[in-house]
LONU-28645 format. One line per 4 residues: for each residue x, z, y of C-alpha. Coordinates in Angstrom, 1 decimal. Example, Ala and Ser with C-alpha at 12.3 -4.5 7.8 and 13.67 -1.06 7.14 Angstrom:
% LONU-28645
12.3/7.8/-4.5  13.7/7.1/-1.1
END
This chain:
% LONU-28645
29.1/132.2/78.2  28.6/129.5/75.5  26.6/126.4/76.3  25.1/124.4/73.4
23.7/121.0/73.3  23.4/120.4/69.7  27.3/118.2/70.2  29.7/120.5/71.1
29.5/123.7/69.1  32.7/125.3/68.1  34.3/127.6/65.3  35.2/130.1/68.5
32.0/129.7/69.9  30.0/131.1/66.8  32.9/133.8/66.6  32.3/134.8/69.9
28.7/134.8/70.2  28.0/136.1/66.5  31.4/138.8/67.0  31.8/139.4/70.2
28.3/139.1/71.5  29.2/136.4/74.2  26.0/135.5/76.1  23.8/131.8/74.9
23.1/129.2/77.6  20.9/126.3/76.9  21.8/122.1/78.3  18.4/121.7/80.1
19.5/118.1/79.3  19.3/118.6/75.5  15.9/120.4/76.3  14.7/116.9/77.9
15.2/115.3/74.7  13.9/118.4/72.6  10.6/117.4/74.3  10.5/113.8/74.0
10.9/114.5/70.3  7.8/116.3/70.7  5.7/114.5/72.0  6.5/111.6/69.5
5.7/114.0/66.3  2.4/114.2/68.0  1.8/110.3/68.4  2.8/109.8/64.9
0.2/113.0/63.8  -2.6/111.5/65.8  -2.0/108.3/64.2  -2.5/109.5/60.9
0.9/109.3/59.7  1.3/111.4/56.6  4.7/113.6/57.4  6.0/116.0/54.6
5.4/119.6/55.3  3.3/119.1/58.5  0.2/117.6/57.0  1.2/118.0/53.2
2.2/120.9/50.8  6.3/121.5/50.4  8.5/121.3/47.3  6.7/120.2/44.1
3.1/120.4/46.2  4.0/117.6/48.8  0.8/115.4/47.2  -1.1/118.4/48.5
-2.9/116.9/51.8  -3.6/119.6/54.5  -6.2/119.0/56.9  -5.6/119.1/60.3
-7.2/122.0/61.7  -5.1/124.3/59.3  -1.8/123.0/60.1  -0.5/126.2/61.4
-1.8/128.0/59.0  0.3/125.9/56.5  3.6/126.3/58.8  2.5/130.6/58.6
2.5/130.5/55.3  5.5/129.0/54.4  7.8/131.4/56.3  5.9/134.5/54.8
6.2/133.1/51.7  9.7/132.0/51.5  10.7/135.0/53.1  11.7/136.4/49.4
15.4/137.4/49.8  17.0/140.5/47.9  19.7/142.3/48.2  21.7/144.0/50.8
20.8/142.2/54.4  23.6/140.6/55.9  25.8/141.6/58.5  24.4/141.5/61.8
27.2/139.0/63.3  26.3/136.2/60.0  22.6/136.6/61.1  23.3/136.4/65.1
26.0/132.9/63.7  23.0/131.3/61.9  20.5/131.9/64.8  23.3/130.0/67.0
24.2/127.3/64.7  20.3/126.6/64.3  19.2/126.4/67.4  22.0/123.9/68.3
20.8/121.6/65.3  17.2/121.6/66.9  18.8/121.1/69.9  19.8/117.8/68.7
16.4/116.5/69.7  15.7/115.3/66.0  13.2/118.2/64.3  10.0/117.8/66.1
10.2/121.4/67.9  9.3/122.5/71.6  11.5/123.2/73.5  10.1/127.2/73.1
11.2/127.9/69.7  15.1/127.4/70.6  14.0/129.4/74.0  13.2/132.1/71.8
16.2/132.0/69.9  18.6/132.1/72.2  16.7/134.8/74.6  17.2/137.2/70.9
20.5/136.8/71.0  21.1/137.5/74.4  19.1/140.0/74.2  21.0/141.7/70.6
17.6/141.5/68.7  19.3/140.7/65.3  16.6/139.9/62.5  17.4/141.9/59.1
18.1/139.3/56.4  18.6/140.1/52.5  21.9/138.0/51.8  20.4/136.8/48.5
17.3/133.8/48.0  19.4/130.9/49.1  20.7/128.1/46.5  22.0/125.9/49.1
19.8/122.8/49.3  16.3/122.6/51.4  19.4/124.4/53.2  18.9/128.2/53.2
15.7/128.7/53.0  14.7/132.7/52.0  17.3/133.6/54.6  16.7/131.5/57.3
12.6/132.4/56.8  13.3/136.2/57.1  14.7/134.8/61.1  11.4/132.9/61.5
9.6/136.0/60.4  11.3/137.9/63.2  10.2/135.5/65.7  6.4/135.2/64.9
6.8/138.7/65.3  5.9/140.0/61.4  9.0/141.5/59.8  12.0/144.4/61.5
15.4/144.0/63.9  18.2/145.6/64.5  17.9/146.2/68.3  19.6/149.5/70.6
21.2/150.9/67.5  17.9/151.0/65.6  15.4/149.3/62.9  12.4/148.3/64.7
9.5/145.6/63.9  10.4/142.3/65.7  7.2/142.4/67.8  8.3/145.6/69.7
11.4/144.8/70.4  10.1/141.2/71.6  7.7/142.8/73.8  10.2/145.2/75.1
12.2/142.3/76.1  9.3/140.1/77.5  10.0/137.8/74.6  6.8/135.9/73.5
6.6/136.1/69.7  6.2/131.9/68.2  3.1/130.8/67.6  4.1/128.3/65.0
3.0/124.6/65.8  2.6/122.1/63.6  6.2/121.6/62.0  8.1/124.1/63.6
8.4/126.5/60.4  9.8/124.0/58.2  12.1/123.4/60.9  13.6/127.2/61.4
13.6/127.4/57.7  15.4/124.0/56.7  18.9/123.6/56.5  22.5/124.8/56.5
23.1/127.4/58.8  23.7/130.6/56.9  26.6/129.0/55.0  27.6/127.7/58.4
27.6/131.0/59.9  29.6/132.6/57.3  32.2/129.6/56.9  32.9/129.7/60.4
33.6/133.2/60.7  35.6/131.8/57.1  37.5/129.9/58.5  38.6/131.7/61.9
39.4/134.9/59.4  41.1/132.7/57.2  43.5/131.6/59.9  44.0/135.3/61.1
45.0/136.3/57.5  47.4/133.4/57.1  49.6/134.2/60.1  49.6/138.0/59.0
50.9/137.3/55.1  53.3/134.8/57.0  55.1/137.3/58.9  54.6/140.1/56.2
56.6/137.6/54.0  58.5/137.5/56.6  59.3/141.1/56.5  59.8/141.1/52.7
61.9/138.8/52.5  64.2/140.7/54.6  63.5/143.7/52.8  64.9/142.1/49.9
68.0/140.6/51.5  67.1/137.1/51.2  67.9/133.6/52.4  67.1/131.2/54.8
68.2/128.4/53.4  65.3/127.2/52.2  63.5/127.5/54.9  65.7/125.0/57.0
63.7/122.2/59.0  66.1/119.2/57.3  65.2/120.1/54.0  61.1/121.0/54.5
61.6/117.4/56.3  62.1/115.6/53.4  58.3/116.7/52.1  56.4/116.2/55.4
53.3/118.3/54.5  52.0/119.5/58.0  51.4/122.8/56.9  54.6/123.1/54.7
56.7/122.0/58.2  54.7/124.3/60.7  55.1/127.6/58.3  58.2/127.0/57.5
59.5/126.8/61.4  57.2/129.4/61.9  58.9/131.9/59.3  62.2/131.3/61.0
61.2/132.0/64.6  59.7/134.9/63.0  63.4/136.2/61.5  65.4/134.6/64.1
68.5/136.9/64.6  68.4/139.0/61.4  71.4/140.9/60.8  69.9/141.4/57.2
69.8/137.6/56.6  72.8/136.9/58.5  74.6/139.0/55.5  72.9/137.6/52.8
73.7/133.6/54.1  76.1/132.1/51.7  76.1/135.6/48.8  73.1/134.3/47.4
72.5/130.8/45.8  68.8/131.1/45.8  65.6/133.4/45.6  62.7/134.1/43.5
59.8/131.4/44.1  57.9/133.7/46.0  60.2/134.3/48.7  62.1/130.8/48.6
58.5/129.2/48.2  56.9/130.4/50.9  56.2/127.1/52.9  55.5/125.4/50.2
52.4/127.8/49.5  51.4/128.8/52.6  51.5/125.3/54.3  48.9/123.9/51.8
46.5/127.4/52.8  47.2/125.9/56.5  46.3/122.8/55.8  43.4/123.8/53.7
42.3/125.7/56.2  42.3/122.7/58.6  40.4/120.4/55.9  37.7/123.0/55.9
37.5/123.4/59.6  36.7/119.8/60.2  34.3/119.7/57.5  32.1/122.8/59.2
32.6/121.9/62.8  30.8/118.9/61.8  28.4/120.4/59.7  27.4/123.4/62.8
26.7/120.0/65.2  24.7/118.0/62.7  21.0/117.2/62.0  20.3/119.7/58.9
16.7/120.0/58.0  13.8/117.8/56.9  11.6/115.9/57.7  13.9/114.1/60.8
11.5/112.4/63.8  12.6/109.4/64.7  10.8/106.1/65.6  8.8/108.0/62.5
8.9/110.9/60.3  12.1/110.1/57.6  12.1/112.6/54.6  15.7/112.4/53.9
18.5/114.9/52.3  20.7/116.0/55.2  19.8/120.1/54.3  21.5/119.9/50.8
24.5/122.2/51.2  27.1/120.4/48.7  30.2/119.8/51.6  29.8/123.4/52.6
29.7/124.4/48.4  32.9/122.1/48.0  34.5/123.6/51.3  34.2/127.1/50.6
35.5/126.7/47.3  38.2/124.9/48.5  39.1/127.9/51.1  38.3/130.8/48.7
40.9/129.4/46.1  43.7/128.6/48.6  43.4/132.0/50.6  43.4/133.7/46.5
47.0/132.2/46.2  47.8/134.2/50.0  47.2/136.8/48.3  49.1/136.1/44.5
52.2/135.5/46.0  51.7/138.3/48.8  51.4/140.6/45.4  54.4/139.2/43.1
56.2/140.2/46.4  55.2/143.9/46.3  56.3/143.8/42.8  59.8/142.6/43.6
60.3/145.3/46.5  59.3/148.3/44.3  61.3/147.4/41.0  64.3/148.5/41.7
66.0/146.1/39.0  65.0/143.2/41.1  65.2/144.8/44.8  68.1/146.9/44.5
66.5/149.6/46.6  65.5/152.9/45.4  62.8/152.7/42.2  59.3/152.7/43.8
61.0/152.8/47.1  60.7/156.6/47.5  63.9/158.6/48.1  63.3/160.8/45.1
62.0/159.1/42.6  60.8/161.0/39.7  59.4/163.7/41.5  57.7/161.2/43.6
55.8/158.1/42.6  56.5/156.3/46.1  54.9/153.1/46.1  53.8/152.7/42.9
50.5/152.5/42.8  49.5/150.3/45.9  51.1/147.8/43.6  48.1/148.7/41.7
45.7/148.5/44.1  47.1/144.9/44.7  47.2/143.4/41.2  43.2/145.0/40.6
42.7/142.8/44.0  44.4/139.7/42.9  42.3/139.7/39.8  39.2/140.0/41.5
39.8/137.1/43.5  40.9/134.7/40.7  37.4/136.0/39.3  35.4/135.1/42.7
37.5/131.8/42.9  35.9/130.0/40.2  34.0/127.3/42.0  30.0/128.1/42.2
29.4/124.0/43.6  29.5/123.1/39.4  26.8/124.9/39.6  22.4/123.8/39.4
19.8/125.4/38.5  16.6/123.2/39.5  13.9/124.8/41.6  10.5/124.0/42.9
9.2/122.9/39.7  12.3/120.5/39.5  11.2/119.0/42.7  14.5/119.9/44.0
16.5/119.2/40.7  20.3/119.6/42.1  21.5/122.4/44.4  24.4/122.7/46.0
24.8/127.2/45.4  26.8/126.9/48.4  25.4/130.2/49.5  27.3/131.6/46.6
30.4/129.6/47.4  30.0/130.8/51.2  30.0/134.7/49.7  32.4/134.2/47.5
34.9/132.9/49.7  34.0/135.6/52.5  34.7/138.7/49.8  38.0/136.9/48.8
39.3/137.1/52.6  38.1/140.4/52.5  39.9/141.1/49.7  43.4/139.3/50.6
43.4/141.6/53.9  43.9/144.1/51.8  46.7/142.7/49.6  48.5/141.5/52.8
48.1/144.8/54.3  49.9/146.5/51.2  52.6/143.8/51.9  52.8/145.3/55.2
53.0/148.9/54.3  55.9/148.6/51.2  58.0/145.9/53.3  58.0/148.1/56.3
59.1/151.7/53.6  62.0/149.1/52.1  63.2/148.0/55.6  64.3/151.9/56.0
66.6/151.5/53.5  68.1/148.6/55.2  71.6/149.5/57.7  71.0/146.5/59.7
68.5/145.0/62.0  65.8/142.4/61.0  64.7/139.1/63.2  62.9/139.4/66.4
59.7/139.0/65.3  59.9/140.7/61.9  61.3/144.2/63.7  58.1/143.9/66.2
55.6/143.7/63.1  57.9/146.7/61.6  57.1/148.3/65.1  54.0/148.2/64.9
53.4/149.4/62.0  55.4/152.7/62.5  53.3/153.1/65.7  50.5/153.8/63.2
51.7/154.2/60.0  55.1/156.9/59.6  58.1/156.5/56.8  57.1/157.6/53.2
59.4/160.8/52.4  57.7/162.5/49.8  54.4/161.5/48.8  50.8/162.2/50.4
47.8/159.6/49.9  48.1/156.2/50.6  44.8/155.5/51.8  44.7/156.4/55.3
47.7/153.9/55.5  46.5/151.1/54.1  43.0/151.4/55.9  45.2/151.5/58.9
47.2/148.6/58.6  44.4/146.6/57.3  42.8/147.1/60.8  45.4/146.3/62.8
45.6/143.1/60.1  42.0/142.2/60.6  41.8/142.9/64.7  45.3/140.8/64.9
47.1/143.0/66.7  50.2/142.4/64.7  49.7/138.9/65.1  49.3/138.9/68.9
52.2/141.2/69.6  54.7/138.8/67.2  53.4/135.6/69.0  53.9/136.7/72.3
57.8/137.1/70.9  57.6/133.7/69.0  55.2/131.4/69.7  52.0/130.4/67.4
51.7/129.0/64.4
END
C-alpha cells in the first residue's frame, strides 16, 4: 500500500503503483487541509475576487469575464476542449503514474479542489480503471494539458478506459465500481488539467529503468571484458581514487566484485599493458550515467511532491508559473544522452568480440566461419540502434513554439524530452542485451573460468539462451535476454553474489 500526502511521494512508489498495481491510500490529514483550501477559494469567489480560469477565460482569453452562474460550465468546457491529443494513447502504467503524481500535488492543499476529486482518483486506481490518453498534445508548460484533460474527461464520465481487459466508456465502468463521476466545481478542471505530471510519470519510470539498465551493461561489460582477456588494472580502487567521481568509484568497485576470482583475468594480469578505451574506460563512462542518473532523480522526486498547476490559493488566488515543464525538459535530456553513451560503448564492445583481428577468437565468433555468419549481424542490429539514439538525443528543451495566441510564448517540449528519453532506454536494452548474447558465445571459447559474478550472468543466460553452433535466427535470443534484462533477473541473481551497486 502507498500512502500519499502530497510530501512524501517516491520514484518506487509511482513504479509500484503505476507497474505493479500496488493499492492508493490517502493521509486523511492532507484531506483536512485539501478542505480548508476550499473553503477559502470560496471566500475569495464571494468576495468578488477575479481568479484566472475560475471566473475568467484561459490562455489568450483570461480578459474574458465569466459570470458566476456558468462557472462550471466554463471548467466543462475546458477539459472537453483541451482534450485534443493524437497519436497512439500511452501505456496504461504512464497514465495510472500521472493519476498518482497528480492527485499528490492536489493533495498539497494549494489548488482549490474538494477533497472528492483526489477521492476519485485514487478509488480509479485501485480500482484499474485506466483512462485512454493519446501520448501526443502536450508542449510542456500550462504543464500537460491535452493529456492530462483526456484523465479529467474520464472522470466526469465523457470519454473510454481500460478496465477488466476491455475498452469501455468511463461512466460504466465508474458505475460498476460505485464510483461517482466529478461534477466539476468551480476550478477543479483547471486544476486536473494543469501541470507536470505526465512528464513526471514517464521520468520516474525513467529514471528507475535507467538504473536497471546501468547495472545490466555493467556486468555485461563485465563479461566482455573477460571475453576478450582483459585487465584489471585499471579498474583498481588506488587509481579510480585519484578522480573521486562518485559514480566513477562505485562502478568501478562494482565491476571488480563482479569478476572477482577470474581465471581469465588472472592470466591476462601483467601480458597486457593496457586495453581499448571501451573496456579500460568503463568507470570512467559508466560512473557519470550513475551519477546522471542521480542528478535526475533528485530533480523529479522533487518535481512529483511539488505544487504544479495554476492558479495556487493561498491567503488569495496567485497566478504564477510553477506548471512550466523546463527542469523536467533539461532532466530528461540530460538522462537520454547519458544512457545513449551505455549503449555506444556497450556496441564498440560487440565490435571488438566479433573481429577476430582484435579479439583473437574465431571471426564472427562462430566455429565455422564462412559457412556461417555467427554473430555478425546483431552487430548490425546494434550499430542501427546506436544511431537512433544519437538521433533521439538531441535535446528537444532548445525548443518553443508559442501557443495560445502567444499567451504562452516559451514552452518547455519537455513532453518530447520525456519520450525521447523513454524510447532511448528502450532502445539501449536492446544493445545491452546483444552485449549479453555475443559475450556469453565468446566465453565458450574461453579454457578457463570467469569471476563470480560474471559466470552467474553467463548462467543465466544459457538457462535461456543455448551456445551458437551453426546458425539459426537470432531473434528469439535477443528477445529473450532483453527480458530477463528488463525484468532484472540477471541483475538480482548477480547481487545476491556481489552486493549492489
Amino acid at each position: 500500500m502507498v500512502k500519499i500526502d502530497g510530501k512524501n511521494l517516491t520514484i518506487e512508489d509511482v513504479v509500484n503503483v503505476s507497474r505493479y498495481g500496488e493499492k492508493v491510500e490517502i493521509d486523511e490529514n492532507s484531506l483536512n487541509n485539501v478542505l480548508e483550501n476550499r473553503k477559502r477559494l470560496e471566500e475569495l469567489l464571494s468576495s468578488g475576487q477575479r481568479i484566472y480560469g475560475v471566473n475568467t477565460g484561459f490562455g489568450d482569453l483570461l480578459n474574458v469575464t465569466i459570470e458566476s452562474e456558468k462557472a462550471r460550465d466554463l471548467q466543462r468546457n475546458l477539459v472537453r476542449s483541451h482534450s485534443s491529443g493524437a497519436m497512439e494513447y500511452f501505456d496504461d502504467e504512464v497514465v495510472r503514474g500521472a493519476m498518482l503524481i497528480r492527485a499528490n500535488t492536489l493533495l498539497k492543499g494549494y489548488s482549490g479542489v474538494r477533497p472528492d476529486v483526489i477521492k476519485i482518483l485514487v478509488s480509479m486506481l485501485n480500482a484499474g480503471i485506466t483512462p485512454l490518453v493519446p501520448s501526443r498534445g502536450s508542449v510542456g508548460a500550462s504543464g500537460d494539458l491535452a493529456p492530462l484533460a483526456h484523465v479529467a474527461l474520464s472522470m466526469i464520465g465523457e470519454w473510454r478506459v481500460r478496465y477488466r481487459g476491455e475498452v469501455v466508456d468511463s461512466k460504466e465502468a465508474l458505475d460498476l465500481e460505485g464510483i461517482g463521476r466529478l461534477d466539476l466545481a468551480e476550478k477543479e478542471g483547471v486544476a486536473l488539467i494543469n501541470g507536470t505530471s505526465f512528464m513526471a510519470s514517464i521520468a520516474s519510470m525513467a529514471i528507475f529503468d535507467s538504473m536497471n539498465i546501468l547495472k545490466n551493461s555493467i556486468i555485461a561489460s563485465s563479461l566482455s571484458l573477460e571475453a576478450l582477456s582483459g585487465t584489471d588494472d585499471a579498474f583498481r580502487e588506488e587509481i579510480l581514487n585519484l578522480r573521486p567521481h562518485q559514480g566513477q568509484v562505485k562502478v568501478g568497485k562494482y565491476l571488480m566484485r563482479i569478476i572477482d576470482g577470474s581465471e581469465i583475468i588472472e592470466k591476462s594480469r601483467g601480458k597486457r599493458v593496457q586495453d581499448a578505451y571501451s573496456l579500460r574506460c568503463i568507470p570512467q563512462v559508466l560512473g557519470p550515467v550513475y551519477d546522471t542518473i542521480m542528478f535526475v532523480r533528485g530533480i523529479v522526486e522533487k518535481e512529483i511532491n511539488s505544487v504544479t498547476d495554476n492558479p495556487v490559493v493561498l491567503d488569495r488566488s496567485y497566478s504564477g508559473g510553477n506548471f512550466h515543464g523546463e527542469y523536467l525538459a533539461f532532466a530528461m535530456d540530460f538522462l537520454g544522452i547519458a544512457i545513449s553513451e551505455i549503449a555506444s560503448i556497450s556496441e564498440r564492445r560487440i565490435a571488438r568480440m566479433i573481429d577476430s583481428k582484435l579479439s583473437g577468437l574465431p571471426p564472427f565468433l562462430t566455429p565455422s566461419s564462412g559457412l556461417n555468419s555467427g554473430m555478425m549481424i546483431p552487430q548490425y542490429t546494434a550499430a542501427a540502434l546506436v544511431s537512433e539514439n544519437k538521433v533521439l538525443s538531441h535535446p528537444a528543451s532548445v525548443d518553443s513554439i508559442p501557443t495560445s495566441a502567444n499567451q504562452e510564448d516559451h514552452v518547455s517540449m519537455g513532453m518530447v524530452s520525456a519520450i525521447k528519453a523513454r524510447r532511448i532506454i528502450d532502445n539501449t536494452a536492446y544493445v545491452v542485451s546483444i552485449e549479453f548474447l555475443v559475450s556469453a558465445q565468446a566465453l565458450e571459447f574461453r579454457n578457463f573460468r570467469p569471476g563470480k559474478g560474471t559466470y552467474e550472468a553467463y548462467s543465466i543466460i544459457r538457462e535461456s539462451v543455448p551456445p551458437l553452433l551453426e546458425d539459426r535466427p537470432l531473434n528469439p535470443d535477443i528477445e529473450e535476454i532483453a527480458r530477463l534484462v528488463r525484468e532484472g533477473e540477471i541483475v538480482r541473481r548477480v547481487e545476491k553474489l556481489t552486493g549492489g551497486l
